[in-house]
C-alpha positions in Angstrom: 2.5 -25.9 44.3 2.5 -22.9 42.5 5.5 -21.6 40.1 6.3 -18.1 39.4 8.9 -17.5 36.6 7.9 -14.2 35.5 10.4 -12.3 36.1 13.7 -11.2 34.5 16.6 -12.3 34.6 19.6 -10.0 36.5 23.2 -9.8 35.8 25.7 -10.2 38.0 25.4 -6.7 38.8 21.9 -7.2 40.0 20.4 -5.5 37.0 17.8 -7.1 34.9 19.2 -8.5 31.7 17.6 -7.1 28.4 14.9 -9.5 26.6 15.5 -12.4 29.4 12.3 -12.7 31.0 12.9 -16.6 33.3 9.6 -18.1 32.2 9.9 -17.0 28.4 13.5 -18.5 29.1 11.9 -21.6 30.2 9.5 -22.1 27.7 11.5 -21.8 25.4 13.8 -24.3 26.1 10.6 -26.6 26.9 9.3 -26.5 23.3 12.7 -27.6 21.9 13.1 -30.6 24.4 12.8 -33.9 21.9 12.4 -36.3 25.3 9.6 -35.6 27.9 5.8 -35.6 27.8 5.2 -33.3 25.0 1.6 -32.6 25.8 3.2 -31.1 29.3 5.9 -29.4 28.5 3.8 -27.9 25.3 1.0 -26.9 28.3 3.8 -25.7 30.9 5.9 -23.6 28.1 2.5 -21.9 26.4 1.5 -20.8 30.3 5.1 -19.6 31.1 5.2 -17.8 27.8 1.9 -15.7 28.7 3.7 -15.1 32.5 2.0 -16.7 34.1 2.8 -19.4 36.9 2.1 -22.8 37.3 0.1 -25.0 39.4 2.2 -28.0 39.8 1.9 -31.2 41.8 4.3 -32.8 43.9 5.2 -35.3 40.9 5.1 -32.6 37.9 7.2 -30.3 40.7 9.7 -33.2 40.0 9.7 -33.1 36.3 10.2 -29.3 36.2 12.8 -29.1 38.7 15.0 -32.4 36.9 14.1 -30.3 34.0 15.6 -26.9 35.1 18.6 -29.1 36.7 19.2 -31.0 34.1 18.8 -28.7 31.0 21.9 -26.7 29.6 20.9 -23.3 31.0 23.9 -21.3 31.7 24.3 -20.9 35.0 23.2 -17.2 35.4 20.3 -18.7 34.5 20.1 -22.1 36.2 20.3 -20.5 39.7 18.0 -18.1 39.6 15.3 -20.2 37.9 16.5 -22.8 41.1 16.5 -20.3 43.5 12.6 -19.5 42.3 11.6 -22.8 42.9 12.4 -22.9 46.2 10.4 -20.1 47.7 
C-alpha cells in the first residue's frame, strides 16, 4: 500500500499553509515519538522527509494510521493526513 504525504498542507480557505509540507509534518512528529519501533518510525520519518511515499503493508498501514489517529496533530492537520490515507 503505498503512502503519499507530500503535499502541503491547506487552510481552511483552501490555500496551502506556508512551510507545512504533510510528510515533513509527519516525520517530524515520528522522530520525537519515545514509544514505537524506533528503527521504523526512524525509516518511515527519513523517507517522508525526502517526499517521498511509502510502501506499507497491511500491518505497518496499521501502525501509521493509529499513529496519525492517535498523535496530537491539530486537527487541520489530522484530517487531511486521514483523508490521504484513504485514497
Amino acid at each position: 500500500m503505498k503512502i503519499d504525504l507530500n503535499f502541503d498542507l491547506l487552510d481552511l480557505d483552501g490555500n496551502a499553509i506556508p512551510s507545512s509540507n504533510a510528510g515533513k509534518v509527519v516525520a517530524n512528529a515520528l522522530v520525537q515519538q519515545a514509544k514505537g519501533d524506533p528503527l521504523k518510525f526512524w525509516e518511515w520519518a527519513l523517507g517522508l522527509n525526502k517526499g517521498e511515499s511509502l510502501d506499507l503493508d497491511s500491518s505497518d498501514f496499521e501502525i501509521f494510521n493509529s499513529f496519525i489517529k492517535d498523535n496530537d496533530f491539530p486537527i487541520i492537520a489530522k484530517a487531511q493526513i486521514l483523508k490521504a490515507l484513504k485514497k
